[in-house]
N, C-alpha and C positions, 0 to 999 in steps of 0.2 A: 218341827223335828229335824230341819235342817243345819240347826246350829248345835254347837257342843262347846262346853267351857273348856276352852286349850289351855293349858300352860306351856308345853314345847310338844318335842317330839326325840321319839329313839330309835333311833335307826338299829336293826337288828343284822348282823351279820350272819346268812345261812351258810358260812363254810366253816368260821372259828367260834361261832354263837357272841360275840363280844357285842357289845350295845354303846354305842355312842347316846349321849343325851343330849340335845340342843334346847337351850332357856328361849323362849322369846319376850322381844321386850315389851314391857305393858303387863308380865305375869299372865294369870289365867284371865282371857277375855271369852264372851262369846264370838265365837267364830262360824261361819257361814260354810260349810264344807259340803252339802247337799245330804239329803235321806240315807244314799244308798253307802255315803261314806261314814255316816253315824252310826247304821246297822254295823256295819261292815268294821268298826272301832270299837263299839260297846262288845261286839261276840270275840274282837283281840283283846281287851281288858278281864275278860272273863276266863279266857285260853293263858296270857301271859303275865298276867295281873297289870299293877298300875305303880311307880312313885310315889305318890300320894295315899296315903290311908285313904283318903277321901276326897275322891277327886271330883266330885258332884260339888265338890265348894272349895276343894283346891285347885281342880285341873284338872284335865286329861293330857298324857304325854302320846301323842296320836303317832303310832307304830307304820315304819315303815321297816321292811323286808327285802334286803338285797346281798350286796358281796361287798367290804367294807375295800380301804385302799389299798392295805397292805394284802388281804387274799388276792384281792385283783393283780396286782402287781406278782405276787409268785404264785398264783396257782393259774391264772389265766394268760397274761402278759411275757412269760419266762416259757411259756411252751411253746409258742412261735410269736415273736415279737416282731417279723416283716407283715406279718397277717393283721395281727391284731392294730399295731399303727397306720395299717391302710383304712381299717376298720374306722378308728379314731380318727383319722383324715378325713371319709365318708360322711361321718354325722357331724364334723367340726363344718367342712365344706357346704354340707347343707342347710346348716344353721347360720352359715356367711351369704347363703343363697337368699334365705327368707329374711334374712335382716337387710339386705341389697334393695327385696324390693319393695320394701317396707318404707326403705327411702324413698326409694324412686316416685312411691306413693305421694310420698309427705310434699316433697319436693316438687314435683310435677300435677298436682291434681288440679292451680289454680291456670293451667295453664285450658285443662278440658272443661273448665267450670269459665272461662274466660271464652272461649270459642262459642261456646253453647248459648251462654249471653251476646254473642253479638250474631249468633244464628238466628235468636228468636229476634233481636232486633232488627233484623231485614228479613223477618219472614213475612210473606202474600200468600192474598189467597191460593197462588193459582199452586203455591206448594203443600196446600194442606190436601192435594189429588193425592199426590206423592206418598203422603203419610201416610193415608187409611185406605188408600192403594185403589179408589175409586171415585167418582166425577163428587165435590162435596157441592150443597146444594146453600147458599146462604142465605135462602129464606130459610131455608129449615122445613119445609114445606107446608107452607103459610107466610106466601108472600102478602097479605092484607095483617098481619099481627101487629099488635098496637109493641113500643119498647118493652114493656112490662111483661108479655107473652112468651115474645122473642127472647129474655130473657130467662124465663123458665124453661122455654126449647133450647133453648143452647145450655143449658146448664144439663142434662138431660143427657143431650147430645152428648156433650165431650167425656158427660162419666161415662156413656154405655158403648161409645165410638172411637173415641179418642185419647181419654187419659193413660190406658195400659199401652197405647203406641208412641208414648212423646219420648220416654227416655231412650226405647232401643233404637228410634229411627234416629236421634240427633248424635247418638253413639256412633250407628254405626256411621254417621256425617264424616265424624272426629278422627274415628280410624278409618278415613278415606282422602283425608286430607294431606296432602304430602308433607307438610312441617311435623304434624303430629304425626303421622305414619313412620318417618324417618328415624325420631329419639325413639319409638317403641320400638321400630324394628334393631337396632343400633342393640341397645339394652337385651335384647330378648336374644339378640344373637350370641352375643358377650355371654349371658349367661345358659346358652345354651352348651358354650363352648366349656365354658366350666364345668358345668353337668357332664357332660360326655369325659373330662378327666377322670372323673371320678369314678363316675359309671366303668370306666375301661381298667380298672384297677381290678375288678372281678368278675369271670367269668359267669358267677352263678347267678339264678335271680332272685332266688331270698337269704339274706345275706341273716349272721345269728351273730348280733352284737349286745356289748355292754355299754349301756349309756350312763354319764357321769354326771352329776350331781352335786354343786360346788354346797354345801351343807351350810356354808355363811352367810348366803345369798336369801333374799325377799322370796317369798314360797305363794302363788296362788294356791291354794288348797280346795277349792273346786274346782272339778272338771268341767261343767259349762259356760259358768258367768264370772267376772271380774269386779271385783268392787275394794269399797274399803271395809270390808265386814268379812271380806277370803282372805285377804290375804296378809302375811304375818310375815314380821321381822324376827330375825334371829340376832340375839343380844351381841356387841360388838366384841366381847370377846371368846366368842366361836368359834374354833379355828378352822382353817382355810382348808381343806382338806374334800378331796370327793366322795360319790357315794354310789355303787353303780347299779342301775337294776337290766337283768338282761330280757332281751328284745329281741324282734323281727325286721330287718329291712326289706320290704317288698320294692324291690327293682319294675316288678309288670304292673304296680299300683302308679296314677296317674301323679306321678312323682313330678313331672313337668308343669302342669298345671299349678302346683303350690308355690311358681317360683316367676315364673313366665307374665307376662302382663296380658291381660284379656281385655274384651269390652265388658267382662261378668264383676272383672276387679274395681274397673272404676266406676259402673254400678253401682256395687255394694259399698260406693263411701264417697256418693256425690249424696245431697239432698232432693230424692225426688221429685217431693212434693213442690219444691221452691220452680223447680224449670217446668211442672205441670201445670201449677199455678199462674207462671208469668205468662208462657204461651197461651193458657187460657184467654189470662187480660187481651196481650196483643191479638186475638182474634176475633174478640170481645166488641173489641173495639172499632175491628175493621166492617160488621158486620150489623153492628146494631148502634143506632144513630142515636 
C-alpha cells in the first residue's frame, strides 16, 4: 500500500487557487511514497479530483498545497521585504550549514576510520582494563581450557562484555587526540560563528517562514527512506520556478546539533561492526594460543 502509480504532480496555490502541473519523466511509474502519503493522496483525489480519467492506470498527479511564486512575491515578500529576506537568509544559511557538514563528513571520515585502525593495531591487553573499565581476566576464568573452550568463552565474553564498548571508547580516543580535536574544533567553531549570524538577525524564537521549493528539481517523495523507487524526476522542461510551503523555525529546537560535528556523527557513518570485529581478532589472538 505504500506505493501509488505517479505521473506528476500539481501544486495547488491556497491564495489565487491556480495549479501548476509538473510531468515526471518515465510517465506513470510506481512510486514508493509510504502508507500514510497514499491515504493521505487517494482522500486529495477524491476532495480535488485527478487529470486523468483514470488514473489507477494513467497516474496519479500527487497534490501538493502551498503559496505559488507570484502570491509569494506580492502578498507575502511586498509587506516587509527586510523581514522576509532575513527569513530567506535563515533557511538558505542553514541549508549552507548542513551541506558544510556533510562535507566535512565525506571528506574527513578516512581520517577517524584511519586512527581507529592503527588504535586497534597497537592495542594490549593491559588496555582492554581501560575499556570495560575493570581488571579483564585472560583466562576467562578457566585458566586449564583447552583452545577450542577458550574460544567459546571469549566469543561469549566480548558479545556480553565488550562489543557495545569498542566504538564509544575508540571515539571517544579520536576526539581526544589533538590532530583530530583541532579540524573538529576549528570547523565546529566556523560554523558555530555562522549560526550565531544568523541566529542574531531575530529576536524571537520561533520564527513563521516560507520555504521554497525549486519545482524542476529531483523530489524524494517519502518522508522516511531514500531509494530509487522515492524518488522522481521532473521532466526537463519544467520551468525553474519556486513553490513555498509555510513553516515553523524553532530557534530553542536543538538546532546546533544538526550542524555541529559530534562523536554521535561519526558513529552513525563509520561501519561498526568492521572495528568490533577486528578488535575482536587482535584480542583473539593475544589471548588464545
Amino acid at each position: 500500500m505504500s506505493f501509488l502509480l505517479v505521473s506528476g504532480k500539481s501544486y495547488l496555490c491556497e491564495i489565487c487557487n491556480c495549479t501548476i502541473q509538473v510531468e515526471y519523466e518515465g510517465g506513470p511509474a510506481l512510486t514508493q511514497i509510504g502508507d500514510y502519503s497514499v491515504s493521505q493522496q487517494l482522500e486529495y483525489s477524491k476532495e480535488f479530483g485527478q487529470p486523468n480519467e483514470n488514473p489507477e492506470i494513467d497516474g496519479y498527479y500527487l497534490l501538493d498545497i502551498g503559496v505559488c511564486q507570484e502570491c509569494y512575491r506580492n502578498n507575502i515578500l511586498l509587506k516587509d521585504q527586510a523581514t522576509e529576506k532575513n527569513k530567506q537568509k535563515l533557511l538558505s544559511g542553514y541549508d549552507d550549514l548542513i551541506s558544510k557538514k556533510a562535507t566535512f563528513m565525506e571528506e574527513n571520515m578516512k581520517l577517524f576510520t584511519d586512527f581507529i585502525s592503527k588504535k586497534i593495531d597497537a592495542f594490549s591487553l593491559d588496555e582492554i582494563n581501560i575499556l570495560i573499565g575493570e581488571d579483564f581476566d585472560p583466562n576467562l576464568g578457566d585458566k586449564y581450557a583447552n583452545p577450542k573452550k577458550k574460544k567459546g568463552l571469549w566469543n561469549h565474553y566480548f558479545q556480553q562484555e565488550i562489543r557495545g564498548k569498542v566504538v564509544p571508547y575508540f571515539l571517544k580516543c579520536a576526539f581526544n587526540d589533538p590532530a583530530i580535536l583541532k579540524i573538529v574544533s576549528v570547523y565546529n567553531k566556523s560554523s558555530k560563528k555562522q549560526w550565531n549570524g544568523l541566529r542574531n538577525l531575530f529576536s524571537e524564537n520561533i520564527i513563521s517562514v516560507y520555504v521554497p521549493i525549486d519545482i524542476s528539481q529531483a523530489e524524494n517523495l517519502h518522508n522516511l527512506i531514500q531509494c530509487e523507487t522515492t524518488v522522481r524526476y521532473p521532466t526537463k522542461d519544467t520551468p525553474n520556478i519556486n513553490f513555498y510551503h509555510q513553516g515553523e523555525f524553532d530557534m530553542d529546537d536543538d538546532i546546533e546539533g544538526s550542524f555541529l560535528i559530534s562523536e554521535e556523527d561519526i558513529s552513525d557513518s563509520i561501519n561498526e561492526g568492521d572495528i568490533e570485529k577486528a578488535l575482536k581478532e587482535k584480542i583473539q589472538g593475544m589471548i588464545i594460543n
